[in-house]
C-alpha positions as CSV (number, residue, x, y, z in Angstrom):
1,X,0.0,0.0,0.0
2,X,1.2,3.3,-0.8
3,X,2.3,6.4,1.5
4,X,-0.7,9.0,0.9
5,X,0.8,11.3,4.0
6,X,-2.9,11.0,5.0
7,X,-2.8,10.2,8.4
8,X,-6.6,9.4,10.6
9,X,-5.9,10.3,13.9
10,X,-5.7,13.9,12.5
11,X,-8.5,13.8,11.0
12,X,-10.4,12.1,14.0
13,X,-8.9,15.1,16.4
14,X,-10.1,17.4,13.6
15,X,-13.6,16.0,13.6
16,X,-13.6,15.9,16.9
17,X,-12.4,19.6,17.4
18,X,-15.3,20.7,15.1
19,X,-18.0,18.9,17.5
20,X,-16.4,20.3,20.6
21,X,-16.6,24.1,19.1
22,X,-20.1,23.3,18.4
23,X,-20.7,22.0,22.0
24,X,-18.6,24.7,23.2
25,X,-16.7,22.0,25.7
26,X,-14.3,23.4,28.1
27,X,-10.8,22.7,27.9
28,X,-10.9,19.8,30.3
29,X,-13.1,17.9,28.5
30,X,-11.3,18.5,25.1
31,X,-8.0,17.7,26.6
32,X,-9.5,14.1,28.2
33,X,-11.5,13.6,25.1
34,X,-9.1,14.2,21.9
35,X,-6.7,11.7,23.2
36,X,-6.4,7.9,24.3
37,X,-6.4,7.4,28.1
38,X,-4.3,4.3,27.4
39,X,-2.6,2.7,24.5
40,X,0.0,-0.3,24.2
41,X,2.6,-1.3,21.9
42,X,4.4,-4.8,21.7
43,X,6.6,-6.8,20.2
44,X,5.2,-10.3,19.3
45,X,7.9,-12.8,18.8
46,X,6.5,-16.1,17.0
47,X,7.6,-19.3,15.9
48,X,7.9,-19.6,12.0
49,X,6.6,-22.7,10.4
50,X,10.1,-23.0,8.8
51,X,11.8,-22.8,12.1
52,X,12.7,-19.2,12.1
53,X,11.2,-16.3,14.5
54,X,9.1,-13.5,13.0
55,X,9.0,-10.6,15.0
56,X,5.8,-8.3,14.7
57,X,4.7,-5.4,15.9
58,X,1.0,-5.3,18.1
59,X,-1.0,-2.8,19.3
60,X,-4.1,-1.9,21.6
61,X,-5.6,1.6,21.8
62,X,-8.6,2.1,24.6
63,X,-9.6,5.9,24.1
64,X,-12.4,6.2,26.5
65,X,-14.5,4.0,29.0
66,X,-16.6,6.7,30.8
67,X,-19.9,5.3,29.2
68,X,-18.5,1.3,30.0
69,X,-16.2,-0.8,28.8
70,X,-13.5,-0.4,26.0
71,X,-14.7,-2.2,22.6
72,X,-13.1,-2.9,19.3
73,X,-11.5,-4.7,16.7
74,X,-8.2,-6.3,16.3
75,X,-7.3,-5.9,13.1
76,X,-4.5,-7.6,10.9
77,X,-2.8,-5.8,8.0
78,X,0.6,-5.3,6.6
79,X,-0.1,-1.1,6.4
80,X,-1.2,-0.8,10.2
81,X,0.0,2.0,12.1
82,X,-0.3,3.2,15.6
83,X,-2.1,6.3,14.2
84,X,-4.9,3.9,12.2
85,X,-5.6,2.0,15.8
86,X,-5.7,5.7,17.9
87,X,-8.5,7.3,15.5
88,X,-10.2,3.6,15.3
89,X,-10.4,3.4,18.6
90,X,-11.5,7.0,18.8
91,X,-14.2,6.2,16.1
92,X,-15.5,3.8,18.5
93,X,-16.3,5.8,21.3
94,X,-18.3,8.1,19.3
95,X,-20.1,5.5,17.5
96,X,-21.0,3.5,21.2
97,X,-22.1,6.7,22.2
98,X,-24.4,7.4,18.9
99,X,-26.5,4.1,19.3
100,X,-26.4,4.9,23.2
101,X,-24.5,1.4,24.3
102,X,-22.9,1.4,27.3
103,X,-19.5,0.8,25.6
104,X,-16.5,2.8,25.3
105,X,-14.0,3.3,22.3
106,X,-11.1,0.5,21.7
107,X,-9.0,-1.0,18.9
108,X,-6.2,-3.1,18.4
109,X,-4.1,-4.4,15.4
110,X,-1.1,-6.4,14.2
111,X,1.1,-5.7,11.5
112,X,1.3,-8.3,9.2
113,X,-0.3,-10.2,6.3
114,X,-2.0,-12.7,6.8
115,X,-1.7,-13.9,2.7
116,X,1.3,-14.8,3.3
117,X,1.3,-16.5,7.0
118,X,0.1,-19.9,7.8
119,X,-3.0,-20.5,10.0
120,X,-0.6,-22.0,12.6
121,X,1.3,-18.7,12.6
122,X,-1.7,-16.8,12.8
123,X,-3.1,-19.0,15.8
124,X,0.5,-18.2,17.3
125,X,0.1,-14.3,16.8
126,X,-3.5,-14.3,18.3
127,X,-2.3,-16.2,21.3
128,X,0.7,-13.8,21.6
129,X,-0.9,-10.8,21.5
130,X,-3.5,-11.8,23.7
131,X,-0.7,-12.8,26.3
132,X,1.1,-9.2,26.2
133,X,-2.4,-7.8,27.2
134,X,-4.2,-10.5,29.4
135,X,-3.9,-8.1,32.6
136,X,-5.3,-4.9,30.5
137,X,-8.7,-6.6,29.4
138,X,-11.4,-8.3,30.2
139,X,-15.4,-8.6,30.1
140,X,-15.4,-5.7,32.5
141,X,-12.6,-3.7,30.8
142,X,-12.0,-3.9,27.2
143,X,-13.7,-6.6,24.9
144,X,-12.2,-7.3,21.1
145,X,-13.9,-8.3,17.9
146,X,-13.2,-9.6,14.3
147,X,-11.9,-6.7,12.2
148,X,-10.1,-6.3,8.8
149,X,-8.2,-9.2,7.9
150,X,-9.4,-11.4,11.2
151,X,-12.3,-13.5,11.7
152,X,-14.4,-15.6,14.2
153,X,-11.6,-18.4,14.0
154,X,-8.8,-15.1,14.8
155,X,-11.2,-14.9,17.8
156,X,-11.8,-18.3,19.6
157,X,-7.9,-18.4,19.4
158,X,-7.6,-15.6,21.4
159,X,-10.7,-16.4,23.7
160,X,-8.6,-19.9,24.4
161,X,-5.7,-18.2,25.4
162,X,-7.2,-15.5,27.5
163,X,-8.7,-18.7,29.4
164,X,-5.8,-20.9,29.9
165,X,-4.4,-17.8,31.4
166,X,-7.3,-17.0,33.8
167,X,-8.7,-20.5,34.2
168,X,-12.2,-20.4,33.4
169,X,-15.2,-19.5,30.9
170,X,-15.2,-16.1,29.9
171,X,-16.8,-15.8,26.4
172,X,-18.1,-12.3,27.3
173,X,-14.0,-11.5,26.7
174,X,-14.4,-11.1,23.2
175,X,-17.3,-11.0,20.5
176,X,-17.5,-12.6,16.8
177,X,-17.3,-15.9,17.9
178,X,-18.5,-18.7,16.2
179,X,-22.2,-19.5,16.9
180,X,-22.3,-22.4,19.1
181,X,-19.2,-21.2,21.2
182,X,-20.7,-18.1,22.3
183,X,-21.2,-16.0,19.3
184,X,-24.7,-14.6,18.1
185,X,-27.1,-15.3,15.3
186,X,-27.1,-12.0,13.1
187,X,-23.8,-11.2,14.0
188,X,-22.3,-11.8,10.8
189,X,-24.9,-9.8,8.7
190,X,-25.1,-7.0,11.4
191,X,-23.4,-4.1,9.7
192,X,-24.0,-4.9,6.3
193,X,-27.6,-4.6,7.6
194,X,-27.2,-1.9,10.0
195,X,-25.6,0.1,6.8
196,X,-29.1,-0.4,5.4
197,X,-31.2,0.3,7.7
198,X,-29.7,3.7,7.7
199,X,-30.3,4.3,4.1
200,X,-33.9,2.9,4.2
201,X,-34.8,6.0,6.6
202,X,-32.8,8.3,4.6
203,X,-34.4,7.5,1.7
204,X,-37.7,7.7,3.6
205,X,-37.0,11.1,5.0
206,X,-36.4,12.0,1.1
207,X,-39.1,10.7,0.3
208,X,-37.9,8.3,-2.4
209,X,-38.9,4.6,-3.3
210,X,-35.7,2.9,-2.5
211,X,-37.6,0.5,-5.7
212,X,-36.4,3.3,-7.9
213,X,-32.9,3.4,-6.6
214,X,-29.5,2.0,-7.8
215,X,-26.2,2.0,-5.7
216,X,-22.5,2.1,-6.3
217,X,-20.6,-0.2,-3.4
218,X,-16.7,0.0,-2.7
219,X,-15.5,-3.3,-1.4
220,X,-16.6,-6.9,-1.6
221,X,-16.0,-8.4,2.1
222,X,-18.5,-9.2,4.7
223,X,-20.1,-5.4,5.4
224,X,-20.6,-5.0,1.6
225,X,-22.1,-8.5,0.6
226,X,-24.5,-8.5,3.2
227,X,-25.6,-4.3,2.8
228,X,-25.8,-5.5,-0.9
229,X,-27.7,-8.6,0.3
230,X,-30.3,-6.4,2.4
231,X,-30.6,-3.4,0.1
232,X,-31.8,-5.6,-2.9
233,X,-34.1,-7.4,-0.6
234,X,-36.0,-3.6,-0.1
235,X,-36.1,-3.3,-3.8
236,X,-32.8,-1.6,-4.6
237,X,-30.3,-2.3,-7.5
238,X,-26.6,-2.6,-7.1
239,X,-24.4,-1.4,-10.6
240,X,-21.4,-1.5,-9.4
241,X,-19.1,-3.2,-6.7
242,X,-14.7,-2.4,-6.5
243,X,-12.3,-4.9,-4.3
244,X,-8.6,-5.2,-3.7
245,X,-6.8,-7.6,-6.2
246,X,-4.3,-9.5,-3.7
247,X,-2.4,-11.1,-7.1
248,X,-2.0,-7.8,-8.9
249,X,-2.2,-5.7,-5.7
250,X,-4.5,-3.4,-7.2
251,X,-8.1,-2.8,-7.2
252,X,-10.6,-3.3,-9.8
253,X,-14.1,-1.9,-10.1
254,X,-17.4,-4.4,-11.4
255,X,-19.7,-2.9,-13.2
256,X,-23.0,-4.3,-14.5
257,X,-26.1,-1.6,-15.9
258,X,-28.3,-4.6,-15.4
259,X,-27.3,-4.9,-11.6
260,X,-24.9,-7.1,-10.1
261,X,-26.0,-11.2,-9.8
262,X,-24.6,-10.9,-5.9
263,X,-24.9,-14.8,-5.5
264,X,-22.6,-15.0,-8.3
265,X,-20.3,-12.7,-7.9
266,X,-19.9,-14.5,-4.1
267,X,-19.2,-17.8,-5.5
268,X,-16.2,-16.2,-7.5
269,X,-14.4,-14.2,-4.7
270,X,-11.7,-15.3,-2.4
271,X,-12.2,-15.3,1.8
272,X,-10.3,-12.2,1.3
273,X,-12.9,-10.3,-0.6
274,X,-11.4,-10.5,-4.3
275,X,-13.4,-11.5,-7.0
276,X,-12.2,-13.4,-10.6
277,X,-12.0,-11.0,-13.1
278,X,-11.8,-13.7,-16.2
279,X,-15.2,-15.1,-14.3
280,X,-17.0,-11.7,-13.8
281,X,-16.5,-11.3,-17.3
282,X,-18.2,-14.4,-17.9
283,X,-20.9,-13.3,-16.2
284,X,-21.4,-9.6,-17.9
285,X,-19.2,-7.3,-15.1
286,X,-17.2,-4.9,-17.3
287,X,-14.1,-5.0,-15.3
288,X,-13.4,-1.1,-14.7
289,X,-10.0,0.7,-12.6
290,X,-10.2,0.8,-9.2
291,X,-11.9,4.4,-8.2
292,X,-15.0,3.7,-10.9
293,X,-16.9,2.8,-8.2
294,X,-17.3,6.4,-7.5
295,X,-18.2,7.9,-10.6
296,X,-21.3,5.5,-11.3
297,X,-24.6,7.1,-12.3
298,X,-26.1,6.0,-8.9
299,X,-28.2,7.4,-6.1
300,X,-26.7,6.1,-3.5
301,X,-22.7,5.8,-2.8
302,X,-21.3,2.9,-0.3
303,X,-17.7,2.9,0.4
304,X,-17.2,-0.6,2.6
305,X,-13.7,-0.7,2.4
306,X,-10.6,1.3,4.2
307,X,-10.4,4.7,5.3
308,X,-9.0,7.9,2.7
309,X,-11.3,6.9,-0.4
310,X,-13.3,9.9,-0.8
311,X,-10.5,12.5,-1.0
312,X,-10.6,16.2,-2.1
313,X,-9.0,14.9,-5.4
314,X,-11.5,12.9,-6.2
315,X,-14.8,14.3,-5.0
316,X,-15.8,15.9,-7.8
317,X,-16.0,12.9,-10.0
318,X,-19.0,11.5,-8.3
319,X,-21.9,11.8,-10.1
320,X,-24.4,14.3,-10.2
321,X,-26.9,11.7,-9.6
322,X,-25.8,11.0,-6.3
323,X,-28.0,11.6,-3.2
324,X,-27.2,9.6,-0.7
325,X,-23.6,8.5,0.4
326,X,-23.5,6.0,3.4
327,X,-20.4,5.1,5.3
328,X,-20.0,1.3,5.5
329,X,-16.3,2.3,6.1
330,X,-14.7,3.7,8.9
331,X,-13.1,7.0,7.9
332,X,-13.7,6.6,4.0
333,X,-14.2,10.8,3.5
334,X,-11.7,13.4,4.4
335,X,-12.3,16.7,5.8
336,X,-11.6,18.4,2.6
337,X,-14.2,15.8,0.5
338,X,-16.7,16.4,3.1
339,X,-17.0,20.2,2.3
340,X,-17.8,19.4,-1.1
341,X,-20.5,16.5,-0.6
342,X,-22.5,19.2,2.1
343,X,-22.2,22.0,-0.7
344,X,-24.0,19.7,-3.2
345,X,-26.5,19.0,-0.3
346,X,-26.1,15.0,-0.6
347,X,-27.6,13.5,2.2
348,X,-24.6,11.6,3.8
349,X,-24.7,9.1,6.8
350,X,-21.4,9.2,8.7
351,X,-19.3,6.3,9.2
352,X,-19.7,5.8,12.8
353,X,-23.3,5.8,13.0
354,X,-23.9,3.6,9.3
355,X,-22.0,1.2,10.1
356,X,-22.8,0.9,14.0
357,X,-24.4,-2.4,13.7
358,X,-21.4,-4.3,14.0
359,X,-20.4,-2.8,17.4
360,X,-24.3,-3.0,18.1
361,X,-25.0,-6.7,17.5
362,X,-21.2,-7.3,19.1
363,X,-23.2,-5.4,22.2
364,X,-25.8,-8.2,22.0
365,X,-23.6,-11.1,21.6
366,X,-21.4,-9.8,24.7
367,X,-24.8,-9.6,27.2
368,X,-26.0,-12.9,26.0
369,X,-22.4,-14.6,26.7
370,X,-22.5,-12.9,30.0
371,X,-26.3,-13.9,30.9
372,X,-25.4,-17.8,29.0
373,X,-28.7,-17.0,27.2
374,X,-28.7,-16.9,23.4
375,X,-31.3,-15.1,21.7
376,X,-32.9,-16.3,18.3
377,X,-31.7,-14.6,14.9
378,X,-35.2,-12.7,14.4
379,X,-35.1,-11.3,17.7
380,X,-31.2,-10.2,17.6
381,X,-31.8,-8.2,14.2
382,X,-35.1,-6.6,15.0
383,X,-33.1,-5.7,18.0
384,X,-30.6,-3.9,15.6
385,X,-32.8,-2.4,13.6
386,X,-34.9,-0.8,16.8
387,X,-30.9,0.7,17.4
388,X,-29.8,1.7,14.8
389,X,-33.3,3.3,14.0
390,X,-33.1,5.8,16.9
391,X,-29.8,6.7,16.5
392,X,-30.8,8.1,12.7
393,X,-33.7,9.7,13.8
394,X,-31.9,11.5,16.4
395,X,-28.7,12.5,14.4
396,X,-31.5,13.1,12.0
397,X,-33.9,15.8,14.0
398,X,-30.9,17.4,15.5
399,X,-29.2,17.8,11.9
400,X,-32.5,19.5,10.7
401,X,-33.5,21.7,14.0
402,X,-29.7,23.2,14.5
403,X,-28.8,23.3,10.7
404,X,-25.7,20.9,11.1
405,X,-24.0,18.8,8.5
406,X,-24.9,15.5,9.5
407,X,-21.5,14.5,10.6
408,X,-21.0,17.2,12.8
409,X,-24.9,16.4,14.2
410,X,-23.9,12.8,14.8
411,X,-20.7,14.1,16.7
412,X,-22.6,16.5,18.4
413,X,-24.5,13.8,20.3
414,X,-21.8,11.5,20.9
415,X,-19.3,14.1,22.1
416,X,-21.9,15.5,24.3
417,X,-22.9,11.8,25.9
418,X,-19.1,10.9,26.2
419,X,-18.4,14.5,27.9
420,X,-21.4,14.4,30.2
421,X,-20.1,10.5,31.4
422,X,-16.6,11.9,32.2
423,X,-18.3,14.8,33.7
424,X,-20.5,12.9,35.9
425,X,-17.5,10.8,37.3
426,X,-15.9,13.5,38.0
427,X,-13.1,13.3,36.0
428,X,-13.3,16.9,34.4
C-alpha cells in the first residue's frame, strides 16, 4: 500500500475539534476527550513454520470508557500503524455513544499479512498478543472483535488463550465468535444490515422509493455482501461493486447496468474479498480501474472498504446523480471531500453511526455470553434495527433543528454523551 501522508488520527482530532466548538466544551473535556487514556505497543515474537522467528509489531488503543467498557476490533494488515488503531479506537467511542451502548472506544491491530502466513502462525500471533495484554482486558474492561483481515476463528484463538491464562469461561472477553461457542445469530450480517437500515430511513425522509434506486458499493468483504444482500431485498439495485486484487495488488471496479447477480459474484471471490476477473466477465461485469466505483450514475454511494477513499481529489467525479452516500467504512471521507458532498446537499450518513451495527450486535452477543442465554436470529436483528433506527432519527432531527452537516450532528450527540459521562464521574 502506498504512502498517501494521509494520516486518521488527525482527521479524527479534527472531527472531533469541530464537534467540541459546536458544544462549546471546556478545555478539560477536550484535553480528556481528543486523546487515548491508554494505548499499548508490543513486540510479538512467533515461531515460523520454517523454524525461524518472525518478529511483529502489536497494538491496543482504549480511548475512552466513561460510558462502559473499551470495545473494538483487532485488526491484521501489513499497512497498520499506531495512528490507524488511535482514531479507530477513537471512532469507537463516538459510535457506542451514537446508538447509546454502554461501551466505550477501543482498537487493536497487528502488523502483518495474513496472505502470506500460515493459519498456525496466525493462531500463534492471536495467542501472543492476547498474552502481552491478558492483565489490561477483560469482560469488564476492554472486549475485542473480528476486524479487517481477522475472523471468528482469529477470535476463539484468542478467547482460548485469555482462558488458559485466567482459568475459566469467559466468552463475554471477546465478540465474533462462532455460533455455538458463544457467538450470536445475526452477527455476521449485522453491519452490512445496520448500513441499510440507515439508508432505508434516509431514503424515507427524502421521500424516495428505494424501488427506484441504484447504488455504487466500494468493497466486496462481509459489510458489503451483506448491505448489498439487504438493500436488494428492499427493492434496490446494485451497478457497481470495486475490491482489492491480492495477485495484482490493485483494485478493480465491477460494473454491471443490469445490476450485479450478488450470489454469483460470491461464488467467485476469495475469503479475502477478491473477486475473478476472467469469471466476472463471464458473467457480464465490465471490469473497470479501481476508483469507478465512484463515478457510477447511482443514487446512493457505499464505500465498505478502508479509510482515505473519498479525498478532495476525487470528490468531484462523483456523479451528479448522487444523493445519498452512506459510510460502510470507517473513515472513507476526508475533511476536505466532506465540504464538497455538504455543498452539493447529498444527504450523507457518517461512518460511525452507518456502520454501528457491527459494534451493536457485538453489544448483543457480549450480554448474551455474559447472561449464558442466546437469543434467536429474528429477535437479535429486529433488535438492531430498533438501534440503529433511533440513532438516525436522532442524528437526524438534530441535523434539521440546528442546521448541522450530519456528521457534525452525529458528533454533536456522541461528544456530548461521552463529555457528560466523564463529567459525571468526575473526572473533568
Amino acid at each position: 500500500m502506498k504512502d498517501t501522508g494521509f494520516n486518521p488520527y488527525e482527521m479524527a482530532q479534527a472531527q472531533f475539534d469541530s464537534a467540541a466548538e459546536i458544544l462549546g466544551l471546556d478545555t478539560a473535556s477536550r484535553e480528556v476527550l481528543r486523546v487515548p487514556l491508554r494505548e499499548y505497543q508490543f513486540s510479538l515474537p512467533v515461531r515460523m513454520d520454517d523454524g525461524s522467528v518472525g518478529v511483529y509489531r502489536g497494538f491496543r488503543v482504549q480511548h475512552n470508557d466513561a460510558r462502559g467498557p473499551c470495545k473494538g476490533g483487532v485488526r491484521f494488515h501489513p499497512a497498520e500503524t499506531i495512528d490507524t488503531v488511535r482514531a479507530l479506537a477513537m471512532w469507537m467511542t463516538w459510535k457506542c455513544a451514537v446508538v447509546d451502548i454502554p461501551l466505550g472506544g477501543g482498537k487493536g491491530g497487528v502488523v502483518c499479512d495474513p496472505h502470506n502466513l500460515s493459519m498456525r502462525e496466525q493462531e500463534q500471533i492471536c495467542r501472543g498478543w492476547v498474552r502481552k495484554l491478558a492483565k489490561n482486558v477483560g469482560p469488564v474492561t476492554d472486549i475485542p472483535a473480528p476486524d479487517v483481515m481477522t475472523s471468528s476463528q482469529h477470535m476463539l484463538w484468542m478467547l482460548d488463550e485469555f482462558e488458559h491464562i485466567y482459568g475459566g469461561h469467559y466468552p463475554g472477553f471477546i465478540t465474533g465468535k462462532p455460533v455455538g461457542m458463544g457467538g450470536s445469530l445475526g452477527r455476521t450480517e449485522a453491519t452490512g444490515y445496520g448500513v441499510v437500515f440507515t439508508i432505508r430511513e434516509a431514503l424515507r425522509e427524502l421521500g424516495i422509493d428505494p424501488e427506484k434506486t441504484v447504488a455504487s458499493v466500494q468493497g466486496f468483504g462481509n459489510v458489503a455482501q451483506f448491505a448489498i444482500e439487504l438493500y436488494q431485498q428492499i427493492g434496490g439495485k446494485v451497478i457497481c461493486v470495486s475490491c482489492w486484487d491480492q495477485t495484482d495488488q490493485q483494485a478493480y471496479s465491477f460494473s454491471n447496468s443490469q445490476g450485479i447477480d450478488l450470489k454469483a459474484l460470491k461464488g467467485i471471490t476469495d475469503r479475502f474479498g477478491g473477486i475473478d476477473k476472467a469469471k466476472a466477465k463471464e458473467l457480464g461485469c465490465e471490469i473497470l480501474d479501481g476508483e469507478a466505483w465512484l463515478e457510477q450514475d447511482a443514487d446512493i454511494l457505499i464505500p465498505a472498504a478502508l479509510e482515505n477513499q473519498i479525498t478532495g481529489d476525487n470528490v468531484e467525479r462523483i456523479s451528479k446523480k448522487v444523493k445519498i452516500i452512506a459510510e460502510g467504512a470507517n473513515g472513507p471521507t476526508t475533511p476536505e471531500a466532506d465540504r464538497t458532498i455538504q455543498s452539493r446537499d447529498i444527504f450523507l450518513i457518517p461512518d460511525f453511526l452507518a456502520n454501528a451495527g457491527g459494534v451493536t450486535c457485538s453489544y448483543f452477543e457480549q450480554v448474551q455470553s455474559n447472561i449464558n442465554y442466546y437469543w434467536e436470529k429474528d429477535d437479535v436483528l429486529s433488535r438492531l434495527d430498533l438501534k440503529m433506527t433511533a440513532a438516525f432519527a436522532a442524528v437526524s432531527e438534530l441535523s434539521r433543528k440546528r442546521k448541522l452537516y450530519t456528521r457534525d450532528a452525529a458528533y454533536v450527540i456522541a461528544v456530548d454523551r461521552v463529555a457528560k459521562a466523564c463529567r459525571d464521574r468526575g473526572w473533568v
